[in-house]
MOPAC internal coordinates of N, CA, C and O (Angstrom, degrees):
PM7 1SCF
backbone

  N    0.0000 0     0.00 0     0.00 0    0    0    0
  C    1.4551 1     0.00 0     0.00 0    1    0    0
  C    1.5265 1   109.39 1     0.00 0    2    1    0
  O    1.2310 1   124.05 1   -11.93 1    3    2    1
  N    1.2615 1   109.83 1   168.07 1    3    2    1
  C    1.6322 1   117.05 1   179.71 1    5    3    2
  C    1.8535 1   109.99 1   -52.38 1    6    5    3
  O    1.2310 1   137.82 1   139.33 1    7    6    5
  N    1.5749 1    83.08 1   -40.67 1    7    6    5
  C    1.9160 1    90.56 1  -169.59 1    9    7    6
  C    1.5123 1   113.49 1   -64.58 1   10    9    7
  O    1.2310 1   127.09 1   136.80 1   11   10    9
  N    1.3971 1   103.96 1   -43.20 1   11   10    9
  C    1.4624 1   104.56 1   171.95 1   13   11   10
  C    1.3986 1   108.97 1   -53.22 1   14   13   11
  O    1.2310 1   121.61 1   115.14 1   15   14   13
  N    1.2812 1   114.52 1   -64.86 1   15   14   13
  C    1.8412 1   113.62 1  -160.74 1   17   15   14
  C    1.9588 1    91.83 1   -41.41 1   18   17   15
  O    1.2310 1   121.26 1   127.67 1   19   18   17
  N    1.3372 1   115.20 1   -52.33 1   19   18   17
  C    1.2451 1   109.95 1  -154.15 1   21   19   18
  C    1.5185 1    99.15 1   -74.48 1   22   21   19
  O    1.2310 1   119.55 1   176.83 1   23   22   21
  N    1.0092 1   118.47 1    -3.17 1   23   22   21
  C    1.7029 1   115.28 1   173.05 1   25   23   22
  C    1.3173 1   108.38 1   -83.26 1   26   25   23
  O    1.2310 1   122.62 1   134.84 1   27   26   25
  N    1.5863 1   112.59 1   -45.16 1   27   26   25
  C    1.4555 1   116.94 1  -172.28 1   29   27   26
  C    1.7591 1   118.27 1   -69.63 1   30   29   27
  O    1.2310 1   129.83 1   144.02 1   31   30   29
  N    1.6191 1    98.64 1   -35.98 1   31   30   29
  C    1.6327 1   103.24 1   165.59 1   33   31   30
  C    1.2024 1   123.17 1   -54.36 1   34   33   31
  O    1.2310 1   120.25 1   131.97 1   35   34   33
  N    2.0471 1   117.12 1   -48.03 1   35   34   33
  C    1.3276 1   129.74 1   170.79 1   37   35   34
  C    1.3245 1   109.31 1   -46.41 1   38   37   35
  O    1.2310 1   112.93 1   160.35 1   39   38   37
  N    1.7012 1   130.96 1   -19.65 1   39   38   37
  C    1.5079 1   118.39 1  -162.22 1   41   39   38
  C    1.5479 1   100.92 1  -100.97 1   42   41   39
  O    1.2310 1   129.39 1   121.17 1   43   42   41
  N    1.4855 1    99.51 1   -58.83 1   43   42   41
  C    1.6910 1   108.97 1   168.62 1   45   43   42
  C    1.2614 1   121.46 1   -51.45 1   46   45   43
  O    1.2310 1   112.25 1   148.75 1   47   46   45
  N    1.3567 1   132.22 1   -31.25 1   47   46   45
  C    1.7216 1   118.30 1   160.64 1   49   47   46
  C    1.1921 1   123.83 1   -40.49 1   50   49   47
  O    1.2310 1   124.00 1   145.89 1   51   50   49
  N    1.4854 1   109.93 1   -34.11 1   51   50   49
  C    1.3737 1   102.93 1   177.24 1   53   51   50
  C    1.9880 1   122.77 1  -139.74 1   54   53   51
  O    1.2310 1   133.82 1  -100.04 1   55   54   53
  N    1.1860 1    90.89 1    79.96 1   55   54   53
  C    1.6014 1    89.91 1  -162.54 1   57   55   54
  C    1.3609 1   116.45 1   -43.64 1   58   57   55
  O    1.2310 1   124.51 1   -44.84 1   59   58   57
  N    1.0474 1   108.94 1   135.16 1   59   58   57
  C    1.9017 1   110.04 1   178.35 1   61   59   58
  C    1.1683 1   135.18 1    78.64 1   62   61   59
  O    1.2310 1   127.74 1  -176.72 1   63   62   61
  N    2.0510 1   102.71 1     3.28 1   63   62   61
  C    1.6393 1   106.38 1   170.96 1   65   63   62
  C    1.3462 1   113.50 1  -106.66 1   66   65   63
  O    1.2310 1   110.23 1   -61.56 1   67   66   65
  N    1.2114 1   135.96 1   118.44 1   67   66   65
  C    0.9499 1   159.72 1  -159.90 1   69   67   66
  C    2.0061 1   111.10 1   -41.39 1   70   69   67
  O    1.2310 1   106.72 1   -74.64 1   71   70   69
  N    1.2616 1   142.31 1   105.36 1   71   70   69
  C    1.2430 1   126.68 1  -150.16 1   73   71   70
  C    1.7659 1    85.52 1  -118.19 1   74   73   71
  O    1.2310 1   123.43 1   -37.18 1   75   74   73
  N    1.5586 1   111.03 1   142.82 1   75   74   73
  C    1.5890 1    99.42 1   167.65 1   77   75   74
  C    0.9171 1   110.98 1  -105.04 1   78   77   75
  O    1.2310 1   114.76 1    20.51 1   79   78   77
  N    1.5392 1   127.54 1  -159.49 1   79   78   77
  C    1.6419 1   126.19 1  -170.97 1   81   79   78
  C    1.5668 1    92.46 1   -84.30 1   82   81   79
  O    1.2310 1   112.31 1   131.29 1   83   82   81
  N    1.3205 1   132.11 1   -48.71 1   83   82   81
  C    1.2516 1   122.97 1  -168.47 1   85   83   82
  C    1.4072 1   106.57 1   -48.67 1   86   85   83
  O    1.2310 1   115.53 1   128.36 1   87   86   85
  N    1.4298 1   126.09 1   -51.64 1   87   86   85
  C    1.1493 1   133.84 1  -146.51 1   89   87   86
  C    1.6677 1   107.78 1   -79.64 1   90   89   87
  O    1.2310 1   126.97 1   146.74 1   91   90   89
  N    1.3985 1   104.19 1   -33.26 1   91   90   89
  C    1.9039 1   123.29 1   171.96 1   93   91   90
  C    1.7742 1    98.25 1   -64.13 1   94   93   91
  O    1.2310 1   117.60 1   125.99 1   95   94   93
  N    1.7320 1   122.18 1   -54.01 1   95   94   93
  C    1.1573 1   105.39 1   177.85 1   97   95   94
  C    1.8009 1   116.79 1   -45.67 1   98   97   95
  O    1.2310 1   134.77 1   120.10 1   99   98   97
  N    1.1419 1    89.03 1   -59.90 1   99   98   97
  C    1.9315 1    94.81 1  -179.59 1  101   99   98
  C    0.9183 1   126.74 1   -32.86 1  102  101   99
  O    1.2310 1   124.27 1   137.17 1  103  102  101
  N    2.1937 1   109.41 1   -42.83 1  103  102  101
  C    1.7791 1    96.99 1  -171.32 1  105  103  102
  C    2.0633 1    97.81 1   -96.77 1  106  105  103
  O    1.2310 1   126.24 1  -168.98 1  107  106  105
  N    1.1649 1   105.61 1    11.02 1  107  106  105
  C    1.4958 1   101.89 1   160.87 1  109  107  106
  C    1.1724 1   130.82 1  -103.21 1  110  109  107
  O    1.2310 1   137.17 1  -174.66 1  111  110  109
  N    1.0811 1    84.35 1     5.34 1  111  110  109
  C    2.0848 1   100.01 1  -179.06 1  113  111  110
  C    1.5828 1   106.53 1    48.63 1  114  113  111
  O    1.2310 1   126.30 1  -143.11 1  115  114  113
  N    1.2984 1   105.50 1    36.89 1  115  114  113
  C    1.9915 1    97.37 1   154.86 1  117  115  114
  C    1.6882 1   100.73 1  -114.41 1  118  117  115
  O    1.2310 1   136.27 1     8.03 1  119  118  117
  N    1.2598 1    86.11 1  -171.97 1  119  118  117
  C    1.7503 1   104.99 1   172.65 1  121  119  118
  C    1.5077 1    95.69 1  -168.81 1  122  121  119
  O    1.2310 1   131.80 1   -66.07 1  123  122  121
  N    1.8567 1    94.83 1   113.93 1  123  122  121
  C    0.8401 1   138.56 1  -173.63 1  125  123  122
  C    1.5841 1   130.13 1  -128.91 1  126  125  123
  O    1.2310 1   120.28 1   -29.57 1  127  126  125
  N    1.7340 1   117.07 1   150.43 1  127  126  125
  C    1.4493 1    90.45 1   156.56 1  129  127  126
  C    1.3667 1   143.46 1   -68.16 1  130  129  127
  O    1.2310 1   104.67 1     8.74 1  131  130  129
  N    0.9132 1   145.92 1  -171.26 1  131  130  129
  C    1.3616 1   134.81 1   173.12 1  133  131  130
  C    1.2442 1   107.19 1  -115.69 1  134  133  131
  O    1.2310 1   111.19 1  -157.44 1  135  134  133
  N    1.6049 1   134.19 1    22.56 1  135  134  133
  C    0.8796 1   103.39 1   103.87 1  137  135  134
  C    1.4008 1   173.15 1   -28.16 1  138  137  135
  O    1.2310 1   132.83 1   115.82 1  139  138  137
  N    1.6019 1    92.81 1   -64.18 1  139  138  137
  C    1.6258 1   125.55 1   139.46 1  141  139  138
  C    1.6236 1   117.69 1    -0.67 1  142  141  139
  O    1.2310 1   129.93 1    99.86 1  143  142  141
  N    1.6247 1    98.45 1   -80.14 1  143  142  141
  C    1.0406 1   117.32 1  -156.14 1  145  143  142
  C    1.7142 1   114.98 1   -70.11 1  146  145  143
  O    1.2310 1   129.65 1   158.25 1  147  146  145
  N    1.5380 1    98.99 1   -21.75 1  147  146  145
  C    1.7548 1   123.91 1   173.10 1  149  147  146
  C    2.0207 1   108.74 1   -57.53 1  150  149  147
  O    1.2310 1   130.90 1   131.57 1  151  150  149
  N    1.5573 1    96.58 1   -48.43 1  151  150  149
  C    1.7181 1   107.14 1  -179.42 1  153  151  150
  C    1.6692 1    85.58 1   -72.91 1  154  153  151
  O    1.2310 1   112.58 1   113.54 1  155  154  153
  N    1.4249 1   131.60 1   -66.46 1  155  154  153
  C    1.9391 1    98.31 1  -156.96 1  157  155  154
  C    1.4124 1   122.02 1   -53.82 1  158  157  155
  O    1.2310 1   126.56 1   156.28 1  159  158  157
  N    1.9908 1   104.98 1   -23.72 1  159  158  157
  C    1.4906 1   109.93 1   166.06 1  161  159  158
  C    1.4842 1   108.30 1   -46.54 1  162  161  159
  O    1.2310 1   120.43 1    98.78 1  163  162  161
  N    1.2111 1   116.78 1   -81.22 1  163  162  161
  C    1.1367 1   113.02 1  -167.06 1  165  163  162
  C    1.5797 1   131.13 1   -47.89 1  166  165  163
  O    1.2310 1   122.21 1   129.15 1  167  166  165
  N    1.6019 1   113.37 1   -50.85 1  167  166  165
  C    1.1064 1   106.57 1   161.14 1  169  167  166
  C    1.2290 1   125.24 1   -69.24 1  170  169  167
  O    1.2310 1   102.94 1  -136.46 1  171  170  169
  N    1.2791 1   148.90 1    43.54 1  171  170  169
  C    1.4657 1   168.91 1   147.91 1  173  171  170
  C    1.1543 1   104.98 1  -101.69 1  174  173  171
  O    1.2310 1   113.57 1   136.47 1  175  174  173
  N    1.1203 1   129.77 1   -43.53 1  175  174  173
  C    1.6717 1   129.76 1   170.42 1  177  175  174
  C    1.3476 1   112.81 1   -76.59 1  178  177  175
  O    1.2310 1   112.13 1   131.67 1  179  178  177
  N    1.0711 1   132.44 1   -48.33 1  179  178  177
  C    1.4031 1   130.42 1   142.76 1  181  179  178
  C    1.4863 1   130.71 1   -18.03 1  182  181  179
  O    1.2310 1   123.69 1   123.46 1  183  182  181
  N    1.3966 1   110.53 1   -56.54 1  183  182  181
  C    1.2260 1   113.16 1   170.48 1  185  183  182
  C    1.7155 1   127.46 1   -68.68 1  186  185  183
  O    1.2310 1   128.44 1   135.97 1  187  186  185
  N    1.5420 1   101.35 1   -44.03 1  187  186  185
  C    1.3089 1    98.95 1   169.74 1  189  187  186
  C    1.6762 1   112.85 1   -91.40 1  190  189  187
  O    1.2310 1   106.00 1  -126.48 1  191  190  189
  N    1.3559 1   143.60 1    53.52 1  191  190  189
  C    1.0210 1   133.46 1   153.12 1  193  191  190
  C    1.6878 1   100.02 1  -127.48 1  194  193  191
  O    1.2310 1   123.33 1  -174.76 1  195  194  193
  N    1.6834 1   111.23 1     5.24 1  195  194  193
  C    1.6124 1   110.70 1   171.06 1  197  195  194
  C    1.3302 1   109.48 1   -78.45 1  198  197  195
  O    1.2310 1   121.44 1   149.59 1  199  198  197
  N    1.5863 1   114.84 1   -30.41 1  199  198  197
  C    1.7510 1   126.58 1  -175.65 1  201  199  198
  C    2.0372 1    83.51 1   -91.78 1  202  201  199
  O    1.2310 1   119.44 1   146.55 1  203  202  201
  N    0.7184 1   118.68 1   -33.45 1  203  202  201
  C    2.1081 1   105.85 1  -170.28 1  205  203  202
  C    0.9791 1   105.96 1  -131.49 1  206  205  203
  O    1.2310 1   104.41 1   -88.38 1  207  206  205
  N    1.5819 1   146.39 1    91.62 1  207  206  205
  C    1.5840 1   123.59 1   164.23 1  209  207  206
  C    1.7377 1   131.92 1   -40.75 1  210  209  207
  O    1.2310 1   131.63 1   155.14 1  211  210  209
  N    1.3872 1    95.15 1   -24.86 1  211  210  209
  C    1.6736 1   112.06 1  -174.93 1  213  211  210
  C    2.2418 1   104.08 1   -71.44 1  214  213  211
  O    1.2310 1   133.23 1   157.08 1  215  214  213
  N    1.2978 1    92.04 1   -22.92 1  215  214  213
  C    1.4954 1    93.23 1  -170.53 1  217  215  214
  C    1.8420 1   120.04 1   -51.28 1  218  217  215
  O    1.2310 1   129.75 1   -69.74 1  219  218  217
  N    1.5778 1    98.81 1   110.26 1  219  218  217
  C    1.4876 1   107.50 1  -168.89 1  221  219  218
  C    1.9802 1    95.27 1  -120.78 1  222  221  219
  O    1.2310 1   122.33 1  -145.50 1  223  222  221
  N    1.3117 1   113.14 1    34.50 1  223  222  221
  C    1.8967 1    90.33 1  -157.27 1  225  223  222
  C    1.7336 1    85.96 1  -100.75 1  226  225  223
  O    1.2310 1   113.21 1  -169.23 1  227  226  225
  N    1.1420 1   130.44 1    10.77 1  227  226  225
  C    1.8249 1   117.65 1   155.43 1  229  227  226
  C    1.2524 1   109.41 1   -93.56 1  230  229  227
  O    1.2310 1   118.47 1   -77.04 1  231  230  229
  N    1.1972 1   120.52 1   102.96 1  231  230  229
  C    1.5089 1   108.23 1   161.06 1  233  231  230
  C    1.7723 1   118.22 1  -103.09 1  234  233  231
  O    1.2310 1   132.87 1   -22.75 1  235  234  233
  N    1.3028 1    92.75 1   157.25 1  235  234  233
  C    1.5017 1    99.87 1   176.88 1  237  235  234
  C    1.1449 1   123.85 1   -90.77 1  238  237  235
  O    1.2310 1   111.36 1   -33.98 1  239  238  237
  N    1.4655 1   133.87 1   146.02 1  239  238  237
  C    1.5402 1   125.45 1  -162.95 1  241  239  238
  C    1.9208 1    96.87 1  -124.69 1  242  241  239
  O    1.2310 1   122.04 1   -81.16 1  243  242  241
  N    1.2383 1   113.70 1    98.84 1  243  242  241
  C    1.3577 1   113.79 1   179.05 1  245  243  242
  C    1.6695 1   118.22 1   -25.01 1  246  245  243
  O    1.2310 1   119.87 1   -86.00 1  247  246  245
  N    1.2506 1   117.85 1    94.00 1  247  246  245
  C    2.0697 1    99.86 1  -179.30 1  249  247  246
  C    1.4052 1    99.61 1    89.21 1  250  249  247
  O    1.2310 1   125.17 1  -165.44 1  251  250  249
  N    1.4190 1   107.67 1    14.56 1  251  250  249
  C    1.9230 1    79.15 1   171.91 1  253  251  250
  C    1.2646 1   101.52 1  -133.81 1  254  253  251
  O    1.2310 1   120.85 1   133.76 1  255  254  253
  N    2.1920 1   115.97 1   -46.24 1  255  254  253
  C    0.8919 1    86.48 1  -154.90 1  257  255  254
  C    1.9565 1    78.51 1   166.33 1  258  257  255
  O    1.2310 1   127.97 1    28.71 1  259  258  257
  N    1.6289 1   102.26 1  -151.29 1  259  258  257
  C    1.0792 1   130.99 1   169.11 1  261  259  258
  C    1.5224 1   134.18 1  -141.41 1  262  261  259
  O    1.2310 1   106.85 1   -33.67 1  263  262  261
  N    1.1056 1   142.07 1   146.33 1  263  262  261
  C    1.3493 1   149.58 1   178.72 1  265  263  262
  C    2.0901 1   111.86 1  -158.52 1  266  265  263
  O    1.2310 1   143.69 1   -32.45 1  267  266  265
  N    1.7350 1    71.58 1   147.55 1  267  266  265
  C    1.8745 1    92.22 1  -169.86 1  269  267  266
  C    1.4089 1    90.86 1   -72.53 1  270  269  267
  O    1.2310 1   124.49 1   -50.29 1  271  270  269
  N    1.1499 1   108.98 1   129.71 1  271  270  269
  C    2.0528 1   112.44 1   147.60 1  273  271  270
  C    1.3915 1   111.14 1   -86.00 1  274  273  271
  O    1.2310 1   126.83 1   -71.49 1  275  274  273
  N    1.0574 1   104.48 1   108.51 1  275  274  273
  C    1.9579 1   112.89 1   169.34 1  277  275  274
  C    1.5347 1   101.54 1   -54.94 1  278  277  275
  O    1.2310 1   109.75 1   -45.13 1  279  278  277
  N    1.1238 1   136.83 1   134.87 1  279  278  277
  C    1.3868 1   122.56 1  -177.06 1  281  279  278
  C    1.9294 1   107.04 1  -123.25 1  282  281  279
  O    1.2310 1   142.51 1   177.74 1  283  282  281
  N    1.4250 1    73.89 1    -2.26 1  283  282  281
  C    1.9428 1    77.45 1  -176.44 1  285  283  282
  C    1.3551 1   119.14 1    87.66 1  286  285  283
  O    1.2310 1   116.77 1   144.36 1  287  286  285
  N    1.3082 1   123.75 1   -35.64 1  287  286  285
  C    1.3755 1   104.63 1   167.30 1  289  287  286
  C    1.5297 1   130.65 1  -118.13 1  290  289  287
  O    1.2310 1   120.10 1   180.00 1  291  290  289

């Protein structure tokens, strides 16, 4: 969906800085619960572990949030 791409761009702009749910709503231009924002995580991980099973580069940050791991390859 649109929201995802703009979640996934919001993460990959900046590998390894920590993004929260507020801050993912913003660069997707919804406003949502964060709940919400927990299902596009997941189904984003979903999607890219159908093209890679190994795919780990969203991680979750207990209380903060989320950030991309660049993994190099």
């Amino acid at each position: 969906t649109v929201t995802e791409f703009w979640i996934v761009h919001s993460l990959v702009r900046f590998p390894g800085h920590v993004k929260s749910r507020s801050q993912l709503m913003h660069d997707a231009s919804v406003v949502v619960d964060d709940s919400t924002i927990t299902s596009h995580i997941k189904r984003i991980r979903r999607k890219f572990m159908a093209l890679d099973e190994g795919f780990d580069c969203i991680e979750t940050v207990y209380a903060a949030g989320y950030r991309w791991i660049d993994r190099g390859t």
